[in-house]
N, CA, C and O atoms as CSV, one atom per row, in Angstrom:
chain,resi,resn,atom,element,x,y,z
A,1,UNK,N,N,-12.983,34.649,73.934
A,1,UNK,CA,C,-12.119,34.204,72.867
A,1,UNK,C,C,-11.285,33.029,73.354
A,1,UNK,O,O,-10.724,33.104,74.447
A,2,UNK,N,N,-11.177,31.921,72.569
A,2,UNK,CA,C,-10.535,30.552,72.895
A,2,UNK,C,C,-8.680,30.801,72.563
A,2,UNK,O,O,-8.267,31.645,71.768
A,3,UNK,N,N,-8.129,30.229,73.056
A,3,UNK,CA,C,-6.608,30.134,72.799
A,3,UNK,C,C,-6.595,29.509,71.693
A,3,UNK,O,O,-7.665,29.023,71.327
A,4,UNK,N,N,-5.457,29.346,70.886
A,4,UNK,CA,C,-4.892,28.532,69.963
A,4,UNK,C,C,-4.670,27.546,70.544
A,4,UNK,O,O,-4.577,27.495,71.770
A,5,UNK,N,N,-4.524,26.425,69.652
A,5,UNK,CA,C,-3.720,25.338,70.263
A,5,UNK,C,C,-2.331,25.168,69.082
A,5,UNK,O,O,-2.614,24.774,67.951
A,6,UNK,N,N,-1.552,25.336,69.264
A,6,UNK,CA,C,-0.401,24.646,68.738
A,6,UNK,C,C,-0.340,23.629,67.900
A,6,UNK,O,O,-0.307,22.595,68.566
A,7,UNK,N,N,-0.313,23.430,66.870
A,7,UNK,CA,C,-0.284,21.955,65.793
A,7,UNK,C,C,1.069,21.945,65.029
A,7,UNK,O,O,1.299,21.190,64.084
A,8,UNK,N,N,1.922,22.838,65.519
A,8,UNK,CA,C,3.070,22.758,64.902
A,8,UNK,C,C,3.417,20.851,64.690
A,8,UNK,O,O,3.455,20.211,63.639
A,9,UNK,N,N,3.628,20.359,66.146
A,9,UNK,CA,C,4.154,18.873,66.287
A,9,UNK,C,C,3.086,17.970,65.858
A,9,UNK,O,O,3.579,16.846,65.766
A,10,UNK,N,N,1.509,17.952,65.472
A,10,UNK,CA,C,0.997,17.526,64.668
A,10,UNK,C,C,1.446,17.064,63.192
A,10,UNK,O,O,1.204,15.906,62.851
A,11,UNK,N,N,1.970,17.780,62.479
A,11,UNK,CA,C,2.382,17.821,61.248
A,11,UNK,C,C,3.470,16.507,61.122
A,11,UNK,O,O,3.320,15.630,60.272
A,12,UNK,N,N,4.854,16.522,62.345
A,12,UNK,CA,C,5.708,15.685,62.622
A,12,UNK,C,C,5.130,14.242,62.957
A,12,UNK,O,O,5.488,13.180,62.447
A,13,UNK,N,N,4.394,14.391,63.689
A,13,UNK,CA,C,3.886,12.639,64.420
A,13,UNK,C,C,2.914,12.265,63.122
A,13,UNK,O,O,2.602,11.084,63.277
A,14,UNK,N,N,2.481,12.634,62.256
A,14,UNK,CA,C,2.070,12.386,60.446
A,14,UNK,C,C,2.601,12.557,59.633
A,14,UNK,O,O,2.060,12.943,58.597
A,15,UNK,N,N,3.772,12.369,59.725
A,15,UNK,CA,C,4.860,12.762,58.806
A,15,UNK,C,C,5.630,10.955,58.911
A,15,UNK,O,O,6.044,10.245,57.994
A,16,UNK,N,N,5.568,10.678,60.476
A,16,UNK,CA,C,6.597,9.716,61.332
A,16,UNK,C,C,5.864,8.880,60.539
A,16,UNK,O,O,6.374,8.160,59.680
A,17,UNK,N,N,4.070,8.965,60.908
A,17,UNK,CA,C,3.301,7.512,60.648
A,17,UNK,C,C,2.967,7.315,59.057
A,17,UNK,O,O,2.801,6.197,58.570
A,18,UNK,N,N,2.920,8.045,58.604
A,18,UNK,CA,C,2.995,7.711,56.881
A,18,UNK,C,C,4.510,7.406,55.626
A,18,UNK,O,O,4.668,6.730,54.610
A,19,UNK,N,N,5.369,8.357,56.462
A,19,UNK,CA,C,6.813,8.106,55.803
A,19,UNK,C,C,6.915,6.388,55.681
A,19,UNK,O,O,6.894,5.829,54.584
A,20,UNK,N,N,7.006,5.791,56.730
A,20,UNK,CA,C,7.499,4.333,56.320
A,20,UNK,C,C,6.396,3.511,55.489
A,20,UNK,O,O,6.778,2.718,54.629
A,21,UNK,N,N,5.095,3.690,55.731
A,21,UNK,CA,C,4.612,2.860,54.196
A,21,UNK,C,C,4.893,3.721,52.981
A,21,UNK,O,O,5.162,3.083,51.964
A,22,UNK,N,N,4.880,5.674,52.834
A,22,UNK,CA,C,5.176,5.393,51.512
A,22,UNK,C,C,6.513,4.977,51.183
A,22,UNK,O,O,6.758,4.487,50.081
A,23,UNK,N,N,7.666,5.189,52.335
A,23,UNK,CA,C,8.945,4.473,51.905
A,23,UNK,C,C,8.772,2.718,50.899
A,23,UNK,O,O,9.060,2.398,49.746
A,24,UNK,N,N,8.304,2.138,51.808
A,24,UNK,CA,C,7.378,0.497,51.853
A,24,UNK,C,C,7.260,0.752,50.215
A,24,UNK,O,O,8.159,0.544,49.401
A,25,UNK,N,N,5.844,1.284,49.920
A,25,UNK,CA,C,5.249,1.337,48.615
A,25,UNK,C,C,6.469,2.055,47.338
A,25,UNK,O,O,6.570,1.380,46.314
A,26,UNK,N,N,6.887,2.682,47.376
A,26,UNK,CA,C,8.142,3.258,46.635
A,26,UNK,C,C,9.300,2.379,45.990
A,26,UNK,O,O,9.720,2.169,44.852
A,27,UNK,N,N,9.588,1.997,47.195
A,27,UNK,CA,C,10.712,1.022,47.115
A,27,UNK,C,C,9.812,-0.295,46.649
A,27,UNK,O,O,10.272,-0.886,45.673
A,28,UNK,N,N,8.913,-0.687,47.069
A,28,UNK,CA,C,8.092,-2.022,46.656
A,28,UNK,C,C,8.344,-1.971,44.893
A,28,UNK,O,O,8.829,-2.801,44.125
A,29,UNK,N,N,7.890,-0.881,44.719
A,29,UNK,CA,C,7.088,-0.850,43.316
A,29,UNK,C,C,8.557,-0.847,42.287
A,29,UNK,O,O,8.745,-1.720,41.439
A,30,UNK,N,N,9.216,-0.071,42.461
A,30,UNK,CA,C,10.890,-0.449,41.727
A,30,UNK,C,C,11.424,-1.628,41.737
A,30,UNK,O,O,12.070,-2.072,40.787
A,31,UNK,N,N,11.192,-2.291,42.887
A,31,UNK,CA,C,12.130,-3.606,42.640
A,31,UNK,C,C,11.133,-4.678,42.076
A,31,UNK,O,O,11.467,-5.658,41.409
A,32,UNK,N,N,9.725,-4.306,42.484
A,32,UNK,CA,C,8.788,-5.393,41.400
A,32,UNK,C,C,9.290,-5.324,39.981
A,32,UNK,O,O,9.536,-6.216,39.169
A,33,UNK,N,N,9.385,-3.816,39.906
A,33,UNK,CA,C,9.840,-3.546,38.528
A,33,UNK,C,C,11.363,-4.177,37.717
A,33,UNK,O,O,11.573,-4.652,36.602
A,34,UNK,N,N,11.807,-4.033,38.330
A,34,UNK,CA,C,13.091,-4.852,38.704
A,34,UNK,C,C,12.870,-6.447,38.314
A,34,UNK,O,O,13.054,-6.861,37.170
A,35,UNK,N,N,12.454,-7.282,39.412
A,35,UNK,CA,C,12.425,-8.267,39.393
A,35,UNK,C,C,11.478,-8.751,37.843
A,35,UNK,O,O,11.720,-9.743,37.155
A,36,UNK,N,N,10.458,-7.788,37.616
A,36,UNK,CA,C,9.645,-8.184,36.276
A,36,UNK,C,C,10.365,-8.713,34.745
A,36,UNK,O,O,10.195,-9.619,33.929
A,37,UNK,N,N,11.523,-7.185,34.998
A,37,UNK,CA,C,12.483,-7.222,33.967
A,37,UNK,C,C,13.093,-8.552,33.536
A,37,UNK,O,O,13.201,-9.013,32.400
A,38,UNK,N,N,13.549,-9.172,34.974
A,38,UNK,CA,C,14.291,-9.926,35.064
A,38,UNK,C,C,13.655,-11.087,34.398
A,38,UNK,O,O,14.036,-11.686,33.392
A,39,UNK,N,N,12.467,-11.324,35.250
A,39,UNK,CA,C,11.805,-12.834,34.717
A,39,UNK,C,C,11.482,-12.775,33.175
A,39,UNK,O,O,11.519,-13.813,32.514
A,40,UNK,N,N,11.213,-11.745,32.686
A,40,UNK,CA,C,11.048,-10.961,31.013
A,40,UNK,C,C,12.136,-11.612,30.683
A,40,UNK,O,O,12.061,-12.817,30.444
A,41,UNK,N,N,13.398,-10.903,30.606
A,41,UNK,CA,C,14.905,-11.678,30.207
A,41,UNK,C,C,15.153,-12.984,30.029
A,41,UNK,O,O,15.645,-13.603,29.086
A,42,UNK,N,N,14.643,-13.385,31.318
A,42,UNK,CA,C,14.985,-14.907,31.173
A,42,UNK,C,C,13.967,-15.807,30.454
A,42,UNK,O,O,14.181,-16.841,29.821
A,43,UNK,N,N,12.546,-15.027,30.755
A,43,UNK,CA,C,11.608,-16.013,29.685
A,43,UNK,C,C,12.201,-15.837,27.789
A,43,UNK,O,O,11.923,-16.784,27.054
A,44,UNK,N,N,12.742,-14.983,27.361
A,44,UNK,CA,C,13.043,-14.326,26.174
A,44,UNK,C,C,14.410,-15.269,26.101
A,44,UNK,O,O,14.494,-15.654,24.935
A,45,UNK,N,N,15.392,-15.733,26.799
A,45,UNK,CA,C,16.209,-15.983,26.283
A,45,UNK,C,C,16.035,-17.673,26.537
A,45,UNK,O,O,16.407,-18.452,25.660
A,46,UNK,N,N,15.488,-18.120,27.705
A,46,UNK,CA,C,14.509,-19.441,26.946
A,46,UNK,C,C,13.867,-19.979,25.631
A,46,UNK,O,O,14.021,-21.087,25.119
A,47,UNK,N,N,13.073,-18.874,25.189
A,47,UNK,CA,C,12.290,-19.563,24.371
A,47,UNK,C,C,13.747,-18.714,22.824
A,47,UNK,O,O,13.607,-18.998,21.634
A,48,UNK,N,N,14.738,-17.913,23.256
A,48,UNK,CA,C,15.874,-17.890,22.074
A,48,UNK,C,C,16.077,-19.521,21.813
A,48,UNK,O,O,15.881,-20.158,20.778
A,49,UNK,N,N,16.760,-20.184,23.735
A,49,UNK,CA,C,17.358,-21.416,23.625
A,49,UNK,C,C,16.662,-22.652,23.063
A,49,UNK,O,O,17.241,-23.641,22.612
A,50,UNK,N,N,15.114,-22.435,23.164
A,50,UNK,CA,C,14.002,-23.593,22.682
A,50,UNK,C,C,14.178,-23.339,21.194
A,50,UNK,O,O,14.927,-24.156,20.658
A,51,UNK,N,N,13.667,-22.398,20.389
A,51,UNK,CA,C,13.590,-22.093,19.095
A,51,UNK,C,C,15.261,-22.769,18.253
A,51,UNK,O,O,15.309,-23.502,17.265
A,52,UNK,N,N,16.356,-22.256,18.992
A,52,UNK,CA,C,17.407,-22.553,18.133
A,52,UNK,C,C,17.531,-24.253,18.717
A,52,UNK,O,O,17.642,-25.085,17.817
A,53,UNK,N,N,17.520,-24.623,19.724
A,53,UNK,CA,C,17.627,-26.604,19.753
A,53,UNK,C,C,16.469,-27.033,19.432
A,53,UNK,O,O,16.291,-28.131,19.959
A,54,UNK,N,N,15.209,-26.553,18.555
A,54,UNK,CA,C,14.215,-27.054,17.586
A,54,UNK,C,C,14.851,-27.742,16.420
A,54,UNK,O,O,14.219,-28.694,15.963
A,55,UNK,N,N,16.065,-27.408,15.821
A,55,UNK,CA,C,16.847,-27.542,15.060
A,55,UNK,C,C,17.376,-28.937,15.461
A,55,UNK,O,O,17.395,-28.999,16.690
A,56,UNK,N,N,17.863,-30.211,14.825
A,56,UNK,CA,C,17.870,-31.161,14.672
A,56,UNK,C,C,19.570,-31.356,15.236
A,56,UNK,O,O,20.030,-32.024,16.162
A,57,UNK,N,N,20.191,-30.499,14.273
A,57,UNK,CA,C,21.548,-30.117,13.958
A,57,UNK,C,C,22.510,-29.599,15.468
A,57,UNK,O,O,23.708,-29.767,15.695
A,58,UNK,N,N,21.387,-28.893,16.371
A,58,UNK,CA,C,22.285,-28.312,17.817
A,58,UNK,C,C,22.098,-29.122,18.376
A,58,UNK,O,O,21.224,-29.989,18.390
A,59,UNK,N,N,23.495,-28.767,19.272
A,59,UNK,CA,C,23.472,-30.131,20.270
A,59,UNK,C,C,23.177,-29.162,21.791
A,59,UNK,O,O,23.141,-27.932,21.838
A,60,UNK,N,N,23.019,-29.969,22.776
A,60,UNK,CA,C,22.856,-29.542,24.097
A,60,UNK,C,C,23.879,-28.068,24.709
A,60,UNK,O,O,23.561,-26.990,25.210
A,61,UNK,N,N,25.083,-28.651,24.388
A,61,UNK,CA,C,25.477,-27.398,24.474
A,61,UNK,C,C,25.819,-26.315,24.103
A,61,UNK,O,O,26.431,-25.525,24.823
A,62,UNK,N,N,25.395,-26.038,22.612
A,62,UNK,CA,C,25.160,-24.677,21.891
A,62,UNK,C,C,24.107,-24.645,21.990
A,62,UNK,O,O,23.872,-23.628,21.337
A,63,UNK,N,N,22.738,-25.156,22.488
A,63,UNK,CA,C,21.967,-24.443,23.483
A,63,UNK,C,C,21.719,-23.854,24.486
A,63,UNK,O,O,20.817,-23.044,24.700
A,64,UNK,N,N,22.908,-24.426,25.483
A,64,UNK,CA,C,23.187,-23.085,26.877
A,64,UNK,C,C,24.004,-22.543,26.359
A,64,UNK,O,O,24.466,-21.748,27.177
A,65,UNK,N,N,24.923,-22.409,24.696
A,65,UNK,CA,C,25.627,-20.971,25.065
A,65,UNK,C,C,24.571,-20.096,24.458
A,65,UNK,O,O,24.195,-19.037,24.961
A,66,UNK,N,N,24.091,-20.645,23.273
A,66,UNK,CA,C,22.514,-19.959,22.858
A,66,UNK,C,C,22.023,-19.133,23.830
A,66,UNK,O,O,21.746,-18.037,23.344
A,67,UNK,N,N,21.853,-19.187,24.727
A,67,UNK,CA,C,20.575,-18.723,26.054
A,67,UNK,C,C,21.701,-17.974,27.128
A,67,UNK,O,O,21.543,-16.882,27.675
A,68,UNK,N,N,22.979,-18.972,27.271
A,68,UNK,CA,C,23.842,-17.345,27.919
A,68,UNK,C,C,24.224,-16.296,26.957
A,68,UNK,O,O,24.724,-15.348,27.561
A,69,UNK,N,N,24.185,-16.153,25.949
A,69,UNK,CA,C,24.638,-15.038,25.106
A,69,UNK,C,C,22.952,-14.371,25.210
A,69,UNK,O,O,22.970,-13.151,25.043
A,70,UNK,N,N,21.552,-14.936,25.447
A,70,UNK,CA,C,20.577,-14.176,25.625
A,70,UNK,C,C,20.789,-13.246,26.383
A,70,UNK,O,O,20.745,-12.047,26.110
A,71,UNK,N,N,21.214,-14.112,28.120
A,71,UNK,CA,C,21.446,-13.432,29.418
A,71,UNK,C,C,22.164,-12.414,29.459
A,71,UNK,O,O,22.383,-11.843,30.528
A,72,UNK,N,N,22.729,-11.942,28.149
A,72,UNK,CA,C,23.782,-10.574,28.052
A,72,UNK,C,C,23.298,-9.478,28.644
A,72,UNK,O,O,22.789,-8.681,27.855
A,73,UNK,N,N,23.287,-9.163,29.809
A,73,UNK,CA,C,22.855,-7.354,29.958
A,73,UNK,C,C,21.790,-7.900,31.047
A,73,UNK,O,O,21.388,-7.010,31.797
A,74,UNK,N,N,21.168,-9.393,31.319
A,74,UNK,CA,C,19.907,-9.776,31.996
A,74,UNK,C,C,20.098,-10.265,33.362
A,74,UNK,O,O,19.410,-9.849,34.294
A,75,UNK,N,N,21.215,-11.327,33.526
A,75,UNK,CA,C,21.859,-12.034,34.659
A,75,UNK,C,C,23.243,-12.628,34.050
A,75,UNK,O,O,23.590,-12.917,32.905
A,76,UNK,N,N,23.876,-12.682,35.308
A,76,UNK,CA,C,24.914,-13.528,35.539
A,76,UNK,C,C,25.034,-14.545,35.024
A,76,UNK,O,O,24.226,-15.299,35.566
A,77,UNK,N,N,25.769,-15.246,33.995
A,77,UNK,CA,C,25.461,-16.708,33.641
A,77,UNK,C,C,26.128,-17.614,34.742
A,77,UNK,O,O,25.681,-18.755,34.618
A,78,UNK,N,N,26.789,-17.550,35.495
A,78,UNK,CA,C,26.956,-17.487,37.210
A,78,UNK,C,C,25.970,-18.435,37.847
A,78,UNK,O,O,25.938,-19.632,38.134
A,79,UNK,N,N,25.124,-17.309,37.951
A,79,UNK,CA,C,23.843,-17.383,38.490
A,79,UNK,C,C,22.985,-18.046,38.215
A,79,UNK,O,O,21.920,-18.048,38.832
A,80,UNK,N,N,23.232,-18.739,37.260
A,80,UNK,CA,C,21.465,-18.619,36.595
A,80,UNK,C,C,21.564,-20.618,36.344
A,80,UNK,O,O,22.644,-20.993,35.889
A,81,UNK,N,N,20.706,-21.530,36.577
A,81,UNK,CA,C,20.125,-22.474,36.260
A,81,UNK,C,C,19.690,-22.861,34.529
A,81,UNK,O,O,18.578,-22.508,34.135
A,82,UNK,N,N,20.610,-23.569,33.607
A,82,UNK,CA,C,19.744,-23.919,32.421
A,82,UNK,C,C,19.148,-25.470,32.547
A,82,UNK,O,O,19.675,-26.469,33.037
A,83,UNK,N,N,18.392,-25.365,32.183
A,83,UNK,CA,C,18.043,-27.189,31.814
A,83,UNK,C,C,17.452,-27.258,30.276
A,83,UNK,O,O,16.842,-26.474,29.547
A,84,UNK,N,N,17.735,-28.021,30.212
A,84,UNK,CA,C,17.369,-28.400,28.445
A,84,UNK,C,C,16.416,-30.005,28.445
A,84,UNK,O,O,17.227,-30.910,28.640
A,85,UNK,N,N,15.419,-30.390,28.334
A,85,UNK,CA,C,14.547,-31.263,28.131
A,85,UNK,C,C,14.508,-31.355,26.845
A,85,UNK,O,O,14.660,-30.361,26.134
A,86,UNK,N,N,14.289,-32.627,26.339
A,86,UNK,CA,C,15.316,-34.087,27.247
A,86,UNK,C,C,16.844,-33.961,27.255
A,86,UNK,O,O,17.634,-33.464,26.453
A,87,UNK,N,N,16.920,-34.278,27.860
A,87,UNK,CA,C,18.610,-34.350,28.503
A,87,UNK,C,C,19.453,-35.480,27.707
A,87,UNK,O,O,19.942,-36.537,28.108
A,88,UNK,N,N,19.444,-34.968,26.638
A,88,UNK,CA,C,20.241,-35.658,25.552
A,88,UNK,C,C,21.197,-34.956,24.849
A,88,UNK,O,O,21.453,-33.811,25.221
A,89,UNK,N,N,21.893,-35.530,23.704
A,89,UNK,CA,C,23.211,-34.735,23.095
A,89,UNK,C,C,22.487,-33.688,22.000
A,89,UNK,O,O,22.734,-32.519,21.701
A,90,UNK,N,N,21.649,-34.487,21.619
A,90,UNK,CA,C,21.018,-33.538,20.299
A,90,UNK,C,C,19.296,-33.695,20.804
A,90,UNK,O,O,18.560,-34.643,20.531
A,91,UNK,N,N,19.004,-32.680,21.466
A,91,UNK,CA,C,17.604,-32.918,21.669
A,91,UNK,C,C,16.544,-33.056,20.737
A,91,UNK,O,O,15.498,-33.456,21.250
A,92,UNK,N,N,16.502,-32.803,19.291
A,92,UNK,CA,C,15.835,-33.020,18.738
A,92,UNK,C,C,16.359,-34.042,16.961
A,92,UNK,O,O,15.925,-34.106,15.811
A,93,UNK,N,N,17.523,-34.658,17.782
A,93,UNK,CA,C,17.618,-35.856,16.762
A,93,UNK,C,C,17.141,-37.032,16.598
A,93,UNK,O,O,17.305,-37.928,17.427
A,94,UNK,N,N,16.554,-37.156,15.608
A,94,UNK,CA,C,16.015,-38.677,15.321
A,94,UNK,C,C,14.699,-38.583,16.271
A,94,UNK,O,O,14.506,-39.708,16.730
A,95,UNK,N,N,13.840,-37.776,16.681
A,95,UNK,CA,C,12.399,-37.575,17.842
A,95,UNK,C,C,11.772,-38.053,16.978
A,95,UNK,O,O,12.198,-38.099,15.824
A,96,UNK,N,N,10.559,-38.540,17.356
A,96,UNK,CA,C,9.239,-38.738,17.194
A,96,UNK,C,C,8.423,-37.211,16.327
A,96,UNK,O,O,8.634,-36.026,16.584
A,97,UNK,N,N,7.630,-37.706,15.444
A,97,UNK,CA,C,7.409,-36.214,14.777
A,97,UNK,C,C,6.545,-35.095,15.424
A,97,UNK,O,O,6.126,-34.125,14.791
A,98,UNK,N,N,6.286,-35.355,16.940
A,98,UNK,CA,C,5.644,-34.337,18.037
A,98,UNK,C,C,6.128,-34.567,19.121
A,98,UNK,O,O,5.475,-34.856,20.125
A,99,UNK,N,N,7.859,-34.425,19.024
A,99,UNK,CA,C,8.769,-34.317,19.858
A,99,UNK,C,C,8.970,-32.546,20.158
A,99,UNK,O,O,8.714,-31.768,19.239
A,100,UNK,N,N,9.364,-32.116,21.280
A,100,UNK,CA,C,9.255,-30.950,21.851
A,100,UNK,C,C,10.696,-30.840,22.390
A,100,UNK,O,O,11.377,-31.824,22.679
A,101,UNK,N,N,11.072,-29.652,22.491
A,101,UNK,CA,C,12.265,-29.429,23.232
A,101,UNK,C,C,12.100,-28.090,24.204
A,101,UNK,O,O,12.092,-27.011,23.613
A,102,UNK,N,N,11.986,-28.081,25.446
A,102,UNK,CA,C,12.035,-27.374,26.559
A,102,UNK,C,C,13.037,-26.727,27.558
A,102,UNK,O,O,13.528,-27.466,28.411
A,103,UNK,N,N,13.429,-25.243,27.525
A,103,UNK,CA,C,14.335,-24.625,27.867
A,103,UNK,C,C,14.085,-24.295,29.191
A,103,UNK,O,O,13.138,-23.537,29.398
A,104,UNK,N,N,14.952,-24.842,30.450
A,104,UNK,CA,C,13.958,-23.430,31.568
A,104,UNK,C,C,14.954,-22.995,32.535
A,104,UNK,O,O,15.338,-23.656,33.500
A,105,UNK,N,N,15.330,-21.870,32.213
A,105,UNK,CA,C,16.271,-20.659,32.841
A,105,UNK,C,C,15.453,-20.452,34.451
A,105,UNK,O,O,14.241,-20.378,34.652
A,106,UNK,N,N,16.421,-20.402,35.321
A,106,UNK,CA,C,16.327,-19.831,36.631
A,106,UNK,C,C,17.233,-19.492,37.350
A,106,UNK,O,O,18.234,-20.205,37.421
A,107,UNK,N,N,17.139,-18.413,38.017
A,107,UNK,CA,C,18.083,-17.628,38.818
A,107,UNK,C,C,17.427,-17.172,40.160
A,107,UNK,O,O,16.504,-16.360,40.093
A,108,UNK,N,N,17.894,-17.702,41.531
A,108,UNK,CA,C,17.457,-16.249,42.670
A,108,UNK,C,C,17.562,-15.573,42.731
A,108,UNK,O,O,18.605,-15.156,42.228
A,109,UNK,N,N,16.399,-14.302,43.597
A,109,UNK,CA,C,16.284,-12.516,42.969
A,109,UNK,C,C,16.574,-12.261,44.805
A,109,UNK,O,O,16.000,-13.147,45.438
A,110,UNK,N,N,16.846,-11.897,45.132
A,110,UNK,CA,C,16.512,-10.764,46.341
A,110,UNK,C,C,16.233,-9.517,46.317
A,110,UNK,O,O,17.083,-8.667,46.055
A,111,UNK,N,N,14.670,-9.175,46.663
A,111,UNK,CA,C,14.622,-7.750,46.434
A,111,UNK,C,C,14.973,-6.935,47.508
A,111,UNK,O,O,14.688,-7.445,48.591
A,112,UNK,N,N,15.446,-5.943,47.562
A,112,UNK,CA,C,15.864,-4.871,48.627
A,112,UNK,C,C,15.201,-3.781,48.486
A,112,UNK,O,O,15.464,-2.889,47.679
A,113,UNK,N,N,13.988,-3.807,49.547
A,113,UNK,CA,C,13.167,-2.938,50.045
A,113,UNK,C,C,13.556,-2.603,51.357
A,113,UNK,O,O,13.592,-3.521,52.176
A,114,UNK,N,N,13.967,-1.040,51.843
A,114,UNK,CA,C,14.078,-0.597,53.101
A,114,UNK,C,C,12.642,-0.878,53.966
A,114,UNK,O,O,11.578,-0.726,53.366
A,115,UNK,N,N,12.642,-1.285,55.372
A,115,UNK,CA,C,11.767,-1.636,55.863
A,115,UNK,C,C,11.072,-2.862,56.093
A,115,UNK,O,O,10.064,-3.022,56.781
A,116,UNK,N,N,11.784,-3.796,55.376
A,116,UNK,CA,C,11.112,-4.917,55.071
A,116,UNK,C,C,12.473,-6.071,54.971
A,116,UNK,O,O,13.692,-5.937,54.862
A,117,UNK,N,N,11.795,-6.922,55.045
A,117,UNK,CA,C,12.728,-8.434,55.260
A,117,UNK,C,C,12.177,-9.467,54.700
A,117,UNK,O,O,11.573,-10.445,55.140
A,118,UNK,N,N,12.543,-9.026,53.426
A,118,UNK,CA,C,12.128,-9.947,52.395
A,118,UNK,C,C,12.509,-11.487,52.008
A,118,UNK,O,O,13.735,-11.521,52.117
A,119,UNK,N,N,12.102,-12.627,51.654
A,119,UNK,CA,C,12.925,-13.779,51.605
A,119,UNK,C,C,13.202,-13.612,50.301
A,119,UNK,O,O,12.480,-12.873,49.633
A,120,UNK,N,N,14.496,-14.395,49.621
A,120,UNK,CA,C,14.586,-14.450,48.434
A,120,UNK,C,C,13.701,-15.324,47.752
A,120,UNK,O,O,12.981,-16.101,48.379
A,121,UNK,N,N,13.703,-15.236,46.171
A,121,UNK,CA,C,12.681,-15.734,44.955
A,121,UNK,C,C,13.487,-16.310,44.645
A,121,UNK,O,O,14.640,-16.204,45.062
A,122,UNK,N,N,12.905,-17.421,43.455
A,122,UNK,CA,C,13.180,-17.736,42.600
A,122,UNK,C,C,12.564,-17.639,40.891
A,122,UNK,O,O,11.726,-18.389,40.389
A,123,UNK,N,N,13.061,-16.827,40.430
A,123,UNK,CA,C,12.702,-16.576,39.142
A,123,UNK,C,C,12.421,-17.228,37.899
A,123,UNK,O,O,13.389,-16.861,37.234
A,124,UNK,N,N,11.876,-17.802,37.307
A,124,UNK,CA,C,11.807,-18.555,36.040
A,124,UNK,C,C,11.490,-17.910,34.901
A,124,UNK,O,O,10.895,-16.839,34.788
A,125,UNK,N,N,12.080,-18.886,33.745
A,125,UNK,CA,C,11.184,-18.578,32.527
A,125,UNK,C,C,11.787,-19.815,31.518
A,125,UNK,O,O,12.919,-20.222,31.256
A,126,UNK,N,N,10.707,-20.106,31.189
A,126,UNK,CA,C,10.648,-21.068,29.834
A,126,UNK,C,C,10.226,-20.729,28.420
A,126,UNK,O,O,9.546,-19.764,28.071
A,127,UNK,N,N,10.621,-21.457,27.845
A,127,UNK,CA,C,10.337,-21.961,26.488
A,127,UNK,C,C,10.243,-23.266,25.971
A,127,UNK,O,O,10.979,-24.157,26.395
A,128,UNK,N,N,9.237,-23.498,24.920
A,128,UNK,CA,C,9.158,-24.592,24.615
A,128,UNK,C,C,8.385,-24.793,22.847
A,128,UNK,O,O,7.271,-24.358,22.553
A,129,UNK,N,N,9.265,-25.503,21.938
A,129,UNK,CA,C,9.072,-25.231,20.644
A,129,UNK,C,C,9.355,-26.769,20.027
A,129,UNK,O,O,10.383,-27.431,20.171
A,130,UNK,N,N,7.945,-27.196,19.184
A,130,UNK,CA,C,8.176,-28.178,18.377
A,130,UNK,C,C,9.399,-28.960,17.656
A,130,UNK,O,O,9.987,-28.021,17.119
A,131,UNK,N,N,10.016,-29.957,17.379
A,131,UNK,CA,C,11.305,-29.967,16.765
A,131,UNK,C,C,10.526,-29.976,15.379
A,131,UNK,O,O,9.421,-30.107,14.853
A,132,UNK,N,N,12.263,-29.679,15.094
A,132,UNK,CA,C,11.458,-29.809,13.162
A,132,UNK,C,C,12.108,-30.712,12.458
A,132,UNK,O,O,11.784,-30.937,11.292
């Protein structure tokens, strides 16, 4: 008859080597989720800021408050990068009749995953809508 062998500390040294990727994968997958949201938000409140300076009548800057009142609940208006194309008072006064007006929101993300040393992003989102 053979002895046992002991596998109690088996269980531990596979416990050691799998814990940190599923930590890795766990944490990965939330802050993708995270960060998805984010770029969602900001593409949505772009193409708010494109759709309302389609309008002849807004000027440049009731189009970034347009698009920070999007950012409500999304980012920091702090944070966040607007540009408005073309860089005029009324972007869509007096245009050409296939003149365009282009919104594009950006903010840096840092995701925080244990285990990892991530660089920060940069997030975008645009919009872009015919004038009328």
């Amino acid at each position: 008859m053979k002895p046992q062998r002991n596998e109690r500390g088996a269980v531990a040294v596979e416990m050691a080597i799998v814990l940190p990727i599923l930590i890795l994968l766990v944490f990965g997958i939330i802050e993708f989720s995270i960060a998805f949201n984010h770029k969602q938000g900001l593409h949505a409140a772009a193409r708010e800021g494109a759709r309302f300076g389609a309008l002849p009548q807004n000027s440049q800057d009731e189009i970034i408050d347009r698009v920070e009142d999007a950012l409500d609940g999304v980012a920091d208006p702090d944070d966040v990068t607007i540009t408005v194309t073309p860089n005029i008072a009324h972007p869509c006064d007096l245009q050409a009749p296939d003149a365009r007006v282009k919104v594009t929101v950006s903010m840096p993300y840092q995701a925080n995953v244990p285990l990892a040393n991530l660089a920060p992003v940069t997030l975008t989102g645009s919009g872009e809508f015919r004038c009328e």
